[in-house]
NUFI-723646 format. One record per residue (C-alpha): x negated, y, z negated; residue in three letters. Coordinates in steps of 0.25 Angstrom, whole numbers, plus 5000, padded with zeros to 4 digits. Each point is the difference from the previous one (the first is absolute). Layout:
<pts>
PT     c1     c2     c3     r
PT      X      Y      Z   ALA
...
</pts>
This chain:
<pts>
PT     c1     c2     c3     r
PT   4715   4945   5306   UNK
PT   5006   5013   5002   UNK
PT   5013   5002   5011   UNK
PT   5001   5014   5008   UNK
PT   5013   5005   4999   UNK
PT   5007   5014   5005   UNK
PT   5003   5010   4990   UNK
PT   5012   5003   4995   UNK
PT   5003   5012   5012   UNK
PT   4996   4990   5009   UNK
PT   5011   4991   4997   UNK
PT   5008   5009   4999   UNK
PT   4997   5005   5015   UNK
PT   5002   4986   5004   UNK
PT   5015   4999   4993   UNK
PT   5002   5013   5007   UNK
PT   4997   4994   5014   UNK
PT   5009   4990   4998   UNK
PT   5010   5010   5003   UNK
PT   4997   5001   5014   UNK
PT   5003   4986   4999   UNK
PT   5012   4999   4993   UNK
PT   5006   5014   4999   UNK
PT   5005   4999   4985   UNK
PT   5015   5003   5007   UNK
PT   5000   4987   5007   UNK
PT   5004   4996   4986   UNK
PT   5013   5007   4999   UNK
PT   5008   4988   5009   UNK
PT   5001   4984   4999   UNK
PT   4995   4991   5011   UNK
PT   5013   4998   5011   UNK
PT   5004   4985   4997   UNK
PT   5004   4990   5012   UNK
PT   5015   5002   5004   UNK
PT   5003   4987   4997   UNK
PT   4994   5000   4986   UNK
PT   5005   4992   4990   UNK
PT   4996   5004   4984   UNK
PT   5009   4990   4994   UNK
PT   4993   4990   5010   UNK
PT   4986   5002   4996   UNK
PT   5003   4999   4985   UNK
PT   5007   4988   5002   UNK
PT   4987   4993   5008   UNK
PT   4990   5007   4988   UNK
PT   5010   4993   4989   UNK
PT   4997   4985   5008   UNK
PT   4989   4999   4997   UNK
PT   5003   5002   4984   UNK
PT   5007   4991   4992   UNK
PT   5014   4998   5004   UNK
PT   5006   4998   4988   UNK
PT   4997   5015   4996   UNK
PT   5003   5006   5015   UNK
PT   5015   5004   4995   UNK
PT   4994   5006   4987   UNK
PT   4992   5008   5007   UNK
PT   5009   5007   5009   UNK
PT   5010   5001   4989   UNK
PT   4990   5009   4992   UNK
PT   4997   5008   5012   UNK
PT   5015   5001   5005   UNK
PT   5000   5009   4987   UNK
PT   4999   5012   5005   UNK
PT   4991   5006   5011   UNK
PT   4989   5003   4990   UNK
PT   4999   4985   4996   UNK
PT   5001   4997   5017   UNK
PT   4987   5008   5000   UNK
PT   4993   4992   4987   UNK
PT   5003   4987   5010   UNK
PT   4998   5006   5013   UNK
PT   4985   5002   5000   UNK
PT   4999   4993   5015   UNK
PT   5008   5010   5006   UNK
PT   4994   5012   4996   UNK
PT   4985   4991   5002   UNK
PT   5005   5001   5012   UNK
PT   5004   5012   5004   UNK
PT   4987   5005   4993   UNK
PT   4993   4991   5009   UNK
PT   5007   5005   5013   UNK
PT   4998   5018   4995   UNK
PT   4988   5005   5003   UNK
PT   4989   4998   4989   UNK
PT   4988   5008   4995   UNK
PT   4985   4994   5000   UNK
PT   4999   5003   4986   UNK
PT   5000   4987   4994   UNK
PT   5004   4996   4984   UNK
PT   5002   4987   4993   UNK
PT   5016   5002   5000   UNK
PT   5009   4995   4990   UNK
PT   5008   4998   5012   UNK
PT   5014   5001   4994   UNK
PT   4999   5012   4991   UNK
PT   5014   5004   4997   UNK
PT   5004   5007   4986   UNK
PT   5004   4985   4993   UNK
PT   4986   4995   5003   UNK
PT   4995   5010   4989   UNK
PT   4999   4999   4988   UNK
PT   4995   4998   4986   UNK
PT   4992   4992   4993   UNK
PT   4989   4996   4989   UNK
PT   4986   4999   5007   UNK
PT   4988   4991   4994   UNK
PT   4994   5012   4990   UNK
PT   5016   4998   4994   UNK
PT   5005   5015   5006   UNK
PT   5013   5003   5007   UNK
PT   4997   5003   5014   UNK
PT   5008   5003   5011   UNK
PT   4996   4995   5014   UNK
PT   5003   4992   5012   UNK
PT   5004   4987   4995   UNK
PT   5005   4991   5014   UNK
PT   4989   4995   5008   UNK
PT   5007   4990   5009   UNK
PT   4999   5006   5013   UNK
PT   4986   5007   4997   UNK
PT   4992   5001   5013   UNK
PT   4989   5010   5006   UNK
PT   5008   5010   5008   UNK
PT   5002   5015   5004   UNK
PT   5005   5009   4988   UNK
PT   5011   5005   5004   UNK
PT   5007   4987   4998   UNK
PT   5000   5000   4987   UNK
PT   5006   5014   4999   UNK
PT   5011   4999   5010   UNK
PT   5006   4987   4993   UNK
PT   4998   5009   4988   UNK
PT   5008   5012   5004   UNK
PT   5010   4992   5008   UNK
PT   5004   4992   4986   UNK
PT   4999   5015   4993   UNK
PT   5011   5004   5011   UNK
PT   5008   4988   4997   UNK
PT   5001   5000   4987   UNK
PT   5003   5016   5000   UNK
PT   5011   4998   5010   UNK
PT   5007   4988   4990   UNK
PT   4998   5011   4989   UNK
PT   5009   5010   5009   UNK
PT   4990   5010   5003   UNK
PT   5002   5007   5015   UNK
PT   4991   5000   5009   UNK
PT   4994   5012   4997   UNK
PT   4996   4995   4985   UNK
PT   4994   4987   5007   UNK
PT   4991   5007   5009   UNK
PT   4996   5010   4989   UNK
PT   4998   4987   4991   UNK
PT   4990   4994   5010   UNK
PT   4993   5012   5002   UNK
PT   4997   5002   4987   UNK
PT   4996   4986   5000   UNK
PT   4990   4999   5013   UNK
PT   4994   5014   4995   UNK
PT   4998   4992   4985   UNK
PT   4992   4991   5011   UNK
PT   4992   5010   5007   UNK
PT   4995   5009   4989   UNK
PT   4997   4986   4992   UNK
PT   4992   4996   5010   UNK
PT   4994   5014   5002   UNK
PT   4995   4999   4987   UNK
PT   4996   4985   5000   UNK
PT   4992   5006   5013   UNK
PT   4992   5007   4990   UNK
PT   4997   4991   4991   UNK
PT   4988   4991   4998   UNK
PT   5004   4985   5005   UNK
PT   4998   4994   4985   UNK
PT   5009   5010   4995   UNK
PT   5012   4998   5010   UNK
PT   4995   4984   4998   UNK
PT   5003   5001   4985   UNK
PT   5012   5010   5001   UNK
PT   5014   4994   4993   UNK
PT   5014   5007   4995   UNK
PT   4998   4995   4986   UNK
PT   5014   5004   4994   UNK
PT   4994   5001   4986   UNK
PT   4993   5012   5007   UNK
PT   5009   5007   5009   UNK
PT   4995   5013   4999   UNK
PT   4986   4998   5001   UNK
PT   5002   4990   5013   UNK
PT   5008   5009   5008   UNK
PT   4994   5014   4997   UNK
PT   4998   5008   5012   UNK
PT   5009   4992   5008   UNK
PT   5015   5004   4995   UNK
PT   5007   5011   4993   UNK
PT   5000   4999   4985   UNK
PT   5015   4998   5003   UNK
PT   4997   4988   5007   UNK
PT   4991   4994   4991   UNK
PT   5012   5003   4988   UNK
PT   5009   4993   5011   UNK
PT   4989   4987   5000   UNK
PT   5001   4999   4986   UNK
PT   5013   4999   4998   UNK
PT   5003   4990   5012   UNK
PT   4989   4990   4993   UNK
PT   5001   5002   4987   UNK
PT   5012   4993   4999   UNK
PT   4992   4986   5002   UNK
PT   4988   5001   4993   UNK
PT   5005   4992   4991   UNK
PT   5004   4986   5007   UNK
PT   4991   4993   4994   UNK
PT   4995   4987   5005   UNK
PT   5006   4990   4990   UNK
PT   5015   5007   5000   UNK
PT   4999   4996   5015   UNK
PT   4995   4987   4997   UNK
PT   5011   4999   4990   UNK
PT   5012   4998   5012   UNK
PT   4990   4991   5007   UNK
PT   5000   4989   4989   UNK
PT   5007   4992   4992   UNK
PT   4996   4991   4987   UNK
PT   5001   4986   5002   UNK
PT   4998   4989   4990   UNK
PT   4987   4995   5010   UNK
PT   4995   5015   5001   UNK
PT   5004   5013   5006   UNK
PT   5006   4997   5016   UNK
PT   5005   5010   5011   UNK
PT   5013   5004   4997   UNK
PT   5010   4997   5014   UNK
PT   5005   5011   5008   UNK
PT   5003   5000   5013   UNK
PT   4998   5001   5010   UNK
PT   4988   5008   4995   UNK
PT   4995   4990   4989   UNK
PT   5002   4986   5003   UNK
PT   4991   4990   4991   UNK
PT   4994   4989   5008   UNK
PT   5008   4991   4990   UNK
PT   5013   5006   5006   UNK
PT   4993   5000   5015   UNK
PT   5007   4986   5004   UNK
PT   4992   4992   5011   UNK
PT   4991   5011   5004   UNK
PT   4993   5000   4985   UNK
PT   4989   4989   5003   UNK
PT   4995   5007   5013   UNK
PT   5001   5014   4992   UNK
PT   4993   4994   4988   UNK
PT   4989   4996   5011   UNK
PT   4997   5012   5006   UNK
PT   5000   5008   4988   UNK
PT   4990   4991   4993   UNK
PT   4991   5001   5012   UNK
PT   4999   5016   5002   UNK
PT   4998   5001   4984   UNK
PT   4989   4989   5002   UNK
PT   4993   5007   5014   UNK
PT   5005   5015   4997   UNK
PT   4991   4999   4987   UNK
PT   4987   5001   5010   UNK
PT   5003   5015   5002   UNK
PT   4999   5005   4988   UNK
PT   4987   5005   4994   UNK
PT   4994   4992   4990   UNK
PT   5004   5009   4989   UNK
PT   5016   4997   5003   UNK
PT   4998   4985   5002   UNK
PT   4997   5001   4985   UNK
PT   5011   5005   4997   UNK
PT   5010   4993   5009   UNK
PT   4993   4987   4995   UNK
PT   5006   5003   4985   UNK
PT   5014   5001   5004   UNK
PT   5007   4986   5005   UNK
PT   5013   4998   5008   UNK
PT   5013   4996   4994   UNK
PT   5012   5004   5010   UNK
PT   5002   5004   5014   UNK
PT   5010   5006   5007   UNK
PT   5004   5005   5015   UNK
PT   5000   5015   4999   UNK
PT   5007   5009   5011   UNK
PT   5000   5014   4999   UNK
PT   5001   5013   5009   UNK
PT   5007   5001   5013   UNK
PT   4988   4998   5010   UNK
PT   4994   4989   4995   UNK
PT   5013   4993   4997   UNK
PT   4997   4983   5007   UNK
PT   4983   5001   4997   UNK
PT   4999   4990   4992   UNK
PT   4994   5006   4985   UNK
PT   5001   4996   4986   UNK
PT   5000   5005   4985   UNK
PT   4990   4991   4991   UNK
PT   5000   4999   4986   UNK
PT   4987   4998   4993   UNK
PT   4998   5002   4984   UNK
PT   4986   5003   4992   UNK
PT   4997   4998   4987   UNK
PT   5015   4995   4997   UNK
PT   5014   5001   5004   UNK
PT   5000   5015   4995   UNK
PT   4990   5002   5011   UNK
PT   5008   5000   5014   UNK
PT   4993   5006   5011   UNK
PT   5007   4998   5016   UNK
PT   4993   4999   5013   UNK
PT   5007   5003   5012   UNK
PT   4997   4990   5013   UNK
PT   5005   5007   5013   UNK
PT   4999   4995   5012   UNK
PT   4992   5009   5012   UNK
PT   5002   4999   5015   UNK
PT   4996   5011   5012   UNK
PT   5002   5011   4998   UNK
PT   5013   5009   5007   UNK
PT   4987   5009   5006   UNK
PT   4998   4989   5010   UNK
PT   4988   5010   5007   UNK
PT   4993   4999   4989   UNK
PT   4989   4992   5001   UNK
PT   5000   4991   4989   UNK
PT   5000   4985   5008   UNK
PT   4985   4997   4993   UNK
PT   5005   5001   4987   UNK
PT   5009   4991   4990   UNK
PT   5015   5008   4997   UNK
PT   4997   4999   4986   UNK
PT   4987   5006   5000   UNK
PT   5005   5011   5008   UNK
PT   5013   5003   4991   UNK
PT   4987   5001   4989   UNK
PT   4988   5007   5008   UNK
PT   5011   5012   5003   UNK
PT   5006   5000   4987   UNK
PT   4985   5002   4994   UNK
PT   4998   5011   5011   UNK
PT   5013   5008   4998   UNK
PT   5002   4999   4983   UNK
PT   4992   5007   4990   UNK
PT   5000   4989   4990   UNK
PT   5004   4987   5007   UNK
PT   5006   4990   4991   UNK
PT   4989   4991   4992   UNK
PT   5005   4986   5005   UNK
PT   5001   5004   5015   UNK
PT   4997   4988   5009   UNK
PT   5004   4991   5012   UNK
PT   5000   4985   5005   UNK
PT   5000   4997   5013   UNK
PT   5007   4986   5002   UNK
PT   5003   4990   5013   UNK
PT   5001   5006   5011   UNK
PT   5003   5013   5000   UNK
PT   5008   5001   4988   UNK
PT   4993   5012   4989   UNK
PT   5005   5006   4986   UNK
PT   4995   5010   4991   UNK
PT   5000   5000   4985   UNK
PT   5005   5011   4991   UNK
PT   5004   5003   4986   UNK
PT   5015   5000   5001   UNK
PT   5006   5011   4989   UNK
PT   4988   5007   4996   UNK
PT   5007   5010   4993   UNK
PT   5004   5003   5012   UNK
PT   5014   5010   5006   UNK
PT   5003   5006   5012   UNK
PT   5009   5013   5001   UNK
PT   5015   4998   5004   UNK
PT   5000   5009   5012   UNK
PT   5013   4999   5004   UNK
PT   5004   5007   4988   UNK
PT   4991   5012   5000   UNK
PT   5006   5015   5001   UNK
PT   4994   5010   5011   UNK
PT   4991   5006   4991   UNK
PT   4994   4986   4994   UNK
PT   4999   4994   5014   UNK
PT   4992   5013   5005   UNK
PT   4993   4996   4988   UNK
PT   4996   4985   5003   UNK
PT   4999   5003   5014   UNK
PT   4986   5009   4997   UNK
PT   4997   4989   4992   UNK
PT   5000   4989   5008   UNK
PT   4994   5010   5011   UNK
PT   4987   5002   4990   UNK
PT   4999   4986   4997   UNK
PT   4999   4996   5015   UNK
PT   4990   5009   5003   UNK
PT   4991   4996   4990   UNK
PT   5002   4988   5004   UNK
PT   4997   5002   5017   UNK
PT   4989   5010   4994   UNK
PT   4992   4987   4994   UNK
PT   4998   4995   5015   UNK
PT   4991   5012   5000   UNK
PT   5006   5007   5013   UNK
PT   5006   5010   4989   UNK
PT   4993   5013   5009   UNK
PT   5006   4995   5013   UNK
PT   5013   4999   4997   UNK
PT   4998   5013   4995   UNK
PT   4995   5006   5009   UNK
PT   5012   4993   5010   UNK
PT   5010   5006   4992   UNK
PT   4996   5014   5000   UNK
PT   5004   5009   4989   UNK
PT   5012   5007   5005   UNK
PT   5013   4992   5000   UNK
PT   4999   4995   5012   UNK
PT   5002   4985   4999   UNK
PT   5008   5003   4986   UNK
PT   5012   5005   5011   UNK
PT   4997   4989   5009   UNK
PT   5002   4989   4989   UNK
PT   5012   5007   4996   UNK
PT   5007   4997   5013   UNK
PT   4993   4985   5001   UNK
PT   5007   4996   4986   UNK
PT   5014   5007   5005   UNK
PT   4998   4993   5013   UNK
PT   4995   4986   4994   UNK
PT   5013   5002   4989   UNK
PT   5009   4999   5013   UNK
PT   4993   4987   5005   UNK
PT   5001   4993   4987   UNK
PT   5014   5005   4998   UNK
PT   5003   4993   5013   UNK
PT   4992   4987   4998   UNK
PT   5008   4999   4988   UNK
PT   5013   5000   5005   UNK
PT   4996   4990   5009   UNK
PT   4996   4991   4989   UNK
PT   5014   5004   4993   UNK
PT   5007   4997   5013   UNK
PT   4992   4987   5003   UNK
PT   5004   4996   4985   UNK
PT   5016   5002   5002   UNK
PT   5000   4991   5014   UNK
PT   4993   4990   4993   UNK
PT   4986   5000   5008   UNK
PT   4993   5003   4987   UNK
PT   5004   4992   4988   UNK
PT   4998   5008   4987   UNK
PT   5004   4994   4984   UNK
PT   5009   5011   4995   UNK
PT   4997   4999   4986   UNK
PT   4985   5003   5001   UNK
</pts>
């Protein structure tokens, strides 16, 4: 059975129309919050419903610095996404697609790739989302790199039009192409001729080639630790913290670990049960990583194969709403939303992907943990380098809202000038300012004791 559908000019009509709609210079300002908003407030209601022991960890990682506030503060700008006016042009989003959220690592053919690697807030939702989260991170990081404003506006720029002439190009393209497209690092050039200068592409290479060679078992190697009863976790917390180590929360732990292993095993295609089935379990540990994510319950679980030589980790995270409350995603289990937009926006989704749904409305997703896997330190990136990984990151995303076939109409909404490219500039120079001031609220809530942080972490 064949499916009409518009031609590629059609759709890009139709993205044009939406113009009329939403004028691509609504973009340039943030929604006006309520004059008695309270950020500080809101993140403290988000983190009740964690886990409270982790509460003050979490806001001592993003009390860090406004970059960090950002990581943690995904409900904030959900909502002042929410409240902007927004295009028709619908994507599956990552939905919190700052510059830390991409990053490296080995797909199942065993090649370096480089993609979007955090689905916990994936949802269907407009575009420009994802995009404005990304340029508002690229602004922030420039600004704690000391670039004036002039340098983060040209960054962003460059980084929307790295956008717009991706998409222009994945517009083009037949759908199995853009559906198979990947920034495989062992092939650089090749991947990202036609869309940067040979400058650029020199530029790419140096910023991955440093870690192309973090090798799965060296990371393994600060993981474990010999034991006369086999390789165990090694303890370090508060990020690794072995059930054994866990106190009275172990046997409750232990439980739910052993159910979603047991019930997330269904998801897998037949092939990967296989393979699963040949490893056993021999330590667990709470695992807490990131700034956002920071009181979800998740955990690191060691398995072996053919021996104790033979380590392999899963990681179990926990999955709840996500932050894009207007998305409409009440029909379907968190987990299996976290791995349905995972599968939608990467080019080679990791092989042992899969989620549990457990009582209630409680859902985790399963992933390899450290799968030779390394993300860039942005904070520590020079002009030139962060110009760089900021086309990067823009390619990246549009491959990946190019695979939810509307690649034509945001194309054709976009337009070929520099239109929207200036507009964005002034959103992430505008959104910097908010963030700036949200953070110093966190800070100032932190020195008169209404947020409790652990000053060591």
């Amino acid at each position: 059975m064949s499916v009409s559908r518009p031609g590629v000019e059609a759709e890009r009509e139709r993205g044009r129309a939406s113009r009329s709609t939403v004028p691509r210079r609504a973009h340039a300002t943030i929604a006006a919050r309520p004059a008695d908003d309270d950020p500080v407030g809101r993140l403290l209601e988000q983190s009740a419903r964690r886990l409270a022991d982790l509460a003050p960890l979490r806001f001592s990682r993003m009390a860090v610095s406004p970059f960090a506030f950002l990581r943690g503060a995904d409900l904030l700008m959900a909502h002042d996404l929410m409240a902007s006016p927004s295009t028709d042009l619908v994507v599956q989003l990552c939905g919190d697609a700052h510059l830390k959220n991409f990053g490296l690592f080995a797909s199942p053919e065993r090649r370096l790739v480089f993609d979007v690697n955090d689905f916990d807030e994936t949802a269907p939702g407009p575009f420009e989302w994802d995009l404005k989260r990304l340029v508002a991170s690229l602004s922030i990081a420039a600004d704690l790199g000391g670039l004036d404003e002039s340098r983060r506006t040209r960054l962003v720029r460059e980084c929307v039009d790295a956008y717009r002439s991706s998409m222009e190009r994945f517009a083009t393209m037949n759908q199995l192409d853009v559906w198979y497209a990947s920034l495989d690092v062992a092939n650089v050039f090749r991947d990202l001729g036609g869309f940067f200068t040979d400058a650029a592409k020199r530029s790419v290479e140096d910023l991955m080639g440093g870690v192309r060679t973090q090798s799965t078992r060296s990371k393994f190697g600060d993981l474990i630790e010999r034991t006369p009863d086999g390789p165990r976790i090694r303890l370090n917390p508060p990020r690794m913290v072995p059930l054994r180590d866990l106190g009275p929360l172990a046997d409750q732990c232990r439980e739910t670990v052993d159910a979603v292993l047991e019930g997330y095993r269904d998801s897998l295609v037949s092939d990967r049960r296989f393979l699963l089935d040949q490893f056993r379990v021999v330590d667990v540990a709470r695992l807490v990583v990131g700034v956002g994510s920071v009181g979800t319950e998740g955990y690191a679980v060691l398995l072996t194969g053919r021996d104790d030589d033979d380590p392999f980790f899963l990681q179990i995270k926990e999955a709840r709403g996500s932050v894009l409350a207007s998305a409409d995603d009440s029909a379907s289990d968190p987990g299996d939303r976290v791995v349905r937009g995972q599968r939608l926006m990467q080019a080679t989704p990791d092989a042992f992907l899969g989620w549990y749904r457990g009582r209630g409305d409680r859902g985790f997703y399963v992933r390899q943990l450290y799968d030779r896997k390394a993300s860039v330190d942005v904070e520590r990136l020079g002009a030139k380098q962060l110009a760089t990984y900021g086309r990067v990151c823009a390619w990246v995303l549009a491959r990946a809202h190019a695979r939810s076939g509307t690649a034509a109409m945001i194309a054709g909404y976009l337009g070929g000038g520099d239109s929207f490219t200036r507009v964005l500039g002034e959103f992430a120079e505008a959104y910097r300012v908010q963030n700036l001031a949200d953070y110093r609220a966190l800070v100032a809530a932190v020195d008169d004791g209404r947020v409790r942080i652990v000053p060591s972490a």
